[in-house]
N, C-alpha and C positions, 0 to 999 in steps of 0.2 A: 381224735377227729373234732372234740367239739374247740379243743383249743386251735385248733387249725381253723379252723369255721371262724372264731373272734375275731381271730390275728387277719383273715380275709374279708370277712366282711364290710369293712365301712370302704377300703379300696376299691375292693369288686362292684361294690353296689355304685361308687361317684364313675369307677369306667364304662361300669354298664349304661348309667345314665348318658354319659359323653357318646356313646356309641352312634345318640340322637342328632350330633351335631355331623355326623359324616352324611352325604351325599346320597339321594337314595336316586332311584330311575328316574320316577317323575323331576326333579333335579335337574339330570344329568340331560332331558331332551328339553328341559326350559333352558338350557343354557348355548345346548346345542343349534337350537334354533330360535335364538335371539334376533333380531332384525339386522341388527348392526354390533360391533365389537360394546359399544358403548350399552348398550341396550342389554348385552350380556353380562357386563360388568356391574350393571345397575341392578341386574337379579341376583347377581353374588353377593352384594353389598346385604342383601335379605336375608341373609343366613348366617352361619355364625362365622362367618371370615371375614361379615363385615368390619369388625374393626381392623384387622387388620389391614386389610383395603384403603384405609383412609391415609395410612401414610402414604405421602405425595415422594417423599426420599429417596424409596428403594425400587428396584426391578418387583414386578407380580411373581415370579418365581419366588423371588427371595422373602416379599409378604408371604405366603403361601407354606411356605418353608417354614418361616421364623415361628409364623403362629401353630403348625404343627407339632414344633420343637421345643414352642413354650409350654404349651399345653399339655404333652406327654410327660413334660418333665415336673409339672404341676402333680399331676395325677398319680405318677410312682411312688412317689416321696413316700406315700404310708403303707406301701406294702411291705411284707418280713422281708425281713437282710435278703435270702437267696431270690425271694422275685425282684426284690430292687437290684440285686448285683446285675444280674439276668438281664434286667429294664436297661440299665446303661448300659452295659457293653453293646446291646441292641443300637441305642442312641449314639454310642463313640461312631458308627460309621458317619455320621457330619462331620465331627471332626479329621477319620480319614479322608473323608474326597476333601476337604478343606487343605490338606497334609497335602495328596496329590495335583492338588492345584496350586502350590508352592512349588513343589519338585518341577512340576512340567515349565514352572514359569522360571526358574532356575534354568533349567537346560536351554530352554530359549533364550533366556536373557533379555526377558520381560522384566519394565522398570518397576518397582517397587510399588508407585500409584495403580498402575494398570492392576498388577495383584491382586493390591488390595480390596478394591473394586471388583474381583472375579471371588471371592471369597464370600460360599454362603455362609448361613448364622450355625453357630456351632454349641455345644452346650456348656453349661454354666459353666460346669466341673473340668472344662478345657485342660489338659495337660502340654497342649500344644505352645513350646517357647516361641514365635508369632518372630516378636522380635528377631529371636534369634535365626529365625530359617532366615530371614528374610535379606540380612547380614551375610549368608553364606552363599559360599562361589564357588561351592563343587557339591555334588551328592555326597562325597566322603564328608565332610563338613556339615553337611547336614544333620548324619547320622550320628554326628559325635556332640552335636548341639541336640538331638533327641534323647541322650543318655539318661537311661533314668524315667524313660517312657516305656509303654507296649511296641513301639515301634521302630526303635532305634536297633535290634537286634534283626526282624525282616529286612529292614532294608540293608544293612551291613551283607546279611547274607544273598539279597538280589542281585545287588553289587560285585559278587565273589565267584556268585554261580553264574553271569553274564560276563564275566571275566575267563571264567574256568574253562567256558564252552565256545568262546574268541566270537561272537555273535556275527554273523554275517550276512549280509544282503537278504537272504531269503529266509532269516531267525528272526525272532521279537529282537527286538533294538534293548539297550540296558535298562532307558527307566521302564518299557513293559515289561520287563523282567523284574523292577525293582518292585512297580504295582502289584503284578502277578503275588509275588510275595506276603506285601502288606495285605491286597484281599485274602491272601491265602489263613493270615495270622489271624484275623479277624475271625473269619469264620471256626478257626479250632478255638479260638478262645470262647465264641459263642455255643460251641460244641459242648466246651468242659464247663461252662458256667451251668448247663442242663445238668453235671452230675449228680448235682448234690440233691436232687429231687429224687422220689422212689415213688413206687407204685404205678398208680393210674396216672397221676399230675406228670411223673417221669414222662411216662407212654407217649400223652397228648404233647409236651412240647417237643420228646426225641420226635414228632412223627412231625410238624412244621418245621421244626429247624433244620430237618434234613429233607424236608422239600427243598425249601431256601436251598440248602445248599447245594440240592441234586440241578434245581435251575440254575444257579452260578456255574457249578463244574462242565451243565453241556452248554453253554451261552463261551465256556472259554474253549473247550471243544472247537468249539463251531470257529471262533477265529483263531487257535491259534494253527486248527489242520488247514481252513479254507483261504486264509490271507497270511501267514506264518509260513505255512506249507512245513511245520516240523513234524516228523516224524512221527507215530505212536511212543514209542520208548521216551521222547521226549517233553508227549502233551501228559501223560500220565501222570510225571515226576510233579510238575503244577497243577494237578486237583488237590483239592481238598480231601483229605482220606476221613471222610465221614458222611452220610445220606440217608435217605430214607428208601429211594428206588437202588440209589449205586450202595449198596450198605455194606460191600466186601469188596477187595483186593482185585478178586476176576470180574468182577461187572463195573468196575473202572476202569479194566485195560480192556474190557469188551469196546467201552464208550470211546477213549484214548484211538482205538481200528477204526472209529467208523467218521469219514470222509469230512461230514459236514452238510452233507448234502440230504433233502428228503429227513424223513422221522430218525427221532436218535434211537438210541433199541434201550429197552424197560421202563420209558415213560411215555409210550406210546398211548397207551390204556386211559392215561390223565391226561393226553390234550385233544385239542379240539380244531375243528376245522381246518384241514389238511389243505397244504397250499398255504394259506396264510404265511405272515412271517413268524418267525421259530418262536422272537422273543417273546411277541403280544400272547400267542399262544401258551407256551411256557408261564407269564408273568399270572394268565389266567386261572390255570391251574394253581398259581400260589394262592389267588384269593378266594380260589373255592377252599384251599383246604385254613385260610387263613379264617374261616368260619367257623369252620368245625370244633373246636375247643368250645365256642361260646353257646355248644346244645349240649356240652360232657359235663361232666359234676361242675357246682357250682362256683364254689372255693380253690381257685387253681391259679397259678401262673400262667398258665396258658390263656385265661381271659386277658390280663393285661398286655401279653404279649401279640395278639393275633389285634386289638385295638392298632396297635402300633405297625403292625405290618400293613395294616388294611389301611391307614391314616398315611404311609409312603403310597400306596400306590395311585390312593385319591389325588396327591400332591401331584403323582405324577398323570393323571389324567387332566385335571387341571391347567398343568404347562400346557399339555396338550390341545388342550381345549383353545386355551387363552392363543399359540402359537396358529393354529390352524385358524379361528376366525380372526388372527391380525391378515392373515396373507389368503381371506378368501376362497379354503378352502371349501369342497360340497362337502354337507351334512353327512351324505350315507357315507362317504368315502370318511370323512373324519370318524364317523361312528365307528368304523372296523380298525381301528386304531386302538378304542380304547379299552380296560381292563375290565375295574370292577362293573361297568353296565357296557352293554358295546350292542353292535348289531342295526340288523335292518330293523326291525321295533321300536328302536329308540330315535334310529335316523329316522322312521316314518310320524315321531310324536308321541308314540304312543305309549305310556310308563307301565312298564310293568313293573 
């Protein structure tokens, strides 16, 4: 324990301190009700994203992004081997949607500039050949330029299994079959990165990692019964067989029956305002439980992991934010959009 204690402490203590640079309520309604877009941006600048703000270059997503991405990846570096394996595979999803936003630009047969230009920041340790996707003219071509990655074996098999099952009109089309996939790989990989943890530390990350993954499995749920219109036997075979609420075989193919429509069944208990839309809902219970590690023992991978989950959803409150005051949106109406603070209290001003 106490060599465990060493080997965490100088990491835990610089994440614990970062924890001060995320967003808190009072925050979230200075920005919500800024005067003007500029006016809101001027208050961002105040906090610690202002440097990244200053670059005139890039889209505000992709600032937003970047400095997220630089900063998590600042911060891991000194943690022991299995919470930094842990930290990156966390972090390789940039570089997937990066992957995916090559693919979908392939099958369009979007030029190369435009790509590259839709391509956010991705991490140092990139295994993505860039180049080489970028050179290729089919998804099989892709796959065989990915050789030698995590990914080149997903997609092979998206490809095989949207082939196998003649995809048709009212089926996911090939590349959301080939996605399907790559999210799917990710997530076991981030699965079995948890194994090598025992005890308590075990506990606290199986129980976030399979939130995360129990909100991914009913978010694909929900499209691929409500706009796919496939099947259960179908939607089943693309979950991810791992969770926290779905944590067995029968409460997947429970989940796989149920429509799409209204509460999904066994994470009913964890959301929150009924009616709303699923995801916001869903996204909100990840950040409550994306808390919870940082009040459990002190020395754990579950702190630097939950930094990291809670620093995506800020990013994505953020776009939010930044999206709804370009185009004018009302305060209370954007307020019910957002995750880590949201609600009529915040749209009223008032920080909790």
């Amino acid at each position: 324990m106490i060599l465990k204690a060493s080997r965490y402490s100088l990491p835990i203590a610089k994440i614990r301190t970062s924890l001060g640079d995320l967003l808190g309520a009072r925050e979230y309604a200075m920005l919500l009700h800024a005067p003007r877009l500029d006016d809101m941006m001027a208050a961002l600048r105040t906090t610690a994203y202002g440097p990244a703000l200053r670059t005139a270059d890039v889209s505000f997503a992709t600032a937003v992004r970047r400095f997220r991405l630089s900063k998590a990846e600042r911060l891991i570096t000194a943690l022991p081997p299995g919470a930094l394996a842990l930290c990156r595979t966390f972090l390789s999803r940039f570089e997937l949607e990066a992957l995916k936003v090559i693919l979908r630009a392939l099958v369009s047969g979007t030029e190369r500039r435009r790509t590259l230009s839709m391509l956010q920041p991705m991490p140092a340790r990139s295994v993505l050949p860039i180049e080489g996707l970028l050179a290729a003219r089919t998804l099989e071509e892709a796959a065989k330029t990915l050789a030698g990655t995590p990914y080149a074996e997903p997609l092979t098999e998206g490809l095989k299994s949207a082939a196998e099952e003649a995809v048709g009109t009212n089926n996911a089309p090939p590349l959301s079959e080939v996605e399907a996939h790559l999210d799917r790989s990710f997530l076991i990989r981030m699965s079995r990165a948890s194994d090598m943890f025992a005890g308590e530390e075990r506990a606290i990350l199986r129980r976030l990692l399979g939130v995360l993954i129990d909100v991914i499995n009913v978010l694909w749920t929900e499209r691929l019964r409500k706009t796919f219109h496939l099947p259960p036997e179908a939607a089943v075979r693309r979950l991810c067989p791992a969770g926290f609420y779905f944590d067995n075989a029968n409460k997947r193919e429970t989940l796989a029956h149920w429509d799409g429509e209204g509460q999904p069944p066994f994470v009913a208990v964890g959301l929150e305002e009924a009616g709303g839309p699923l995801r916001v809902s869903l996204m909100r219970m990840l950040a409550r439980e994306a808390r919870r590690p940082l009040f459990a023992i002190p020395f754990q991978a579950g702190v630097a992991l939950s930094y990291l989950v809670m620093g995506d959803l800020e990013t994505a409150d953020l776009v939010a934010l930044y999206e709804g005051r370009r185009w004018g949106r009302d305060p209370m109406q954007l307020a019910d959009t957002l995750i880590r603070f949201h609600g009529a209290a915040l749209a009223g001003g008032e920080g909790a």
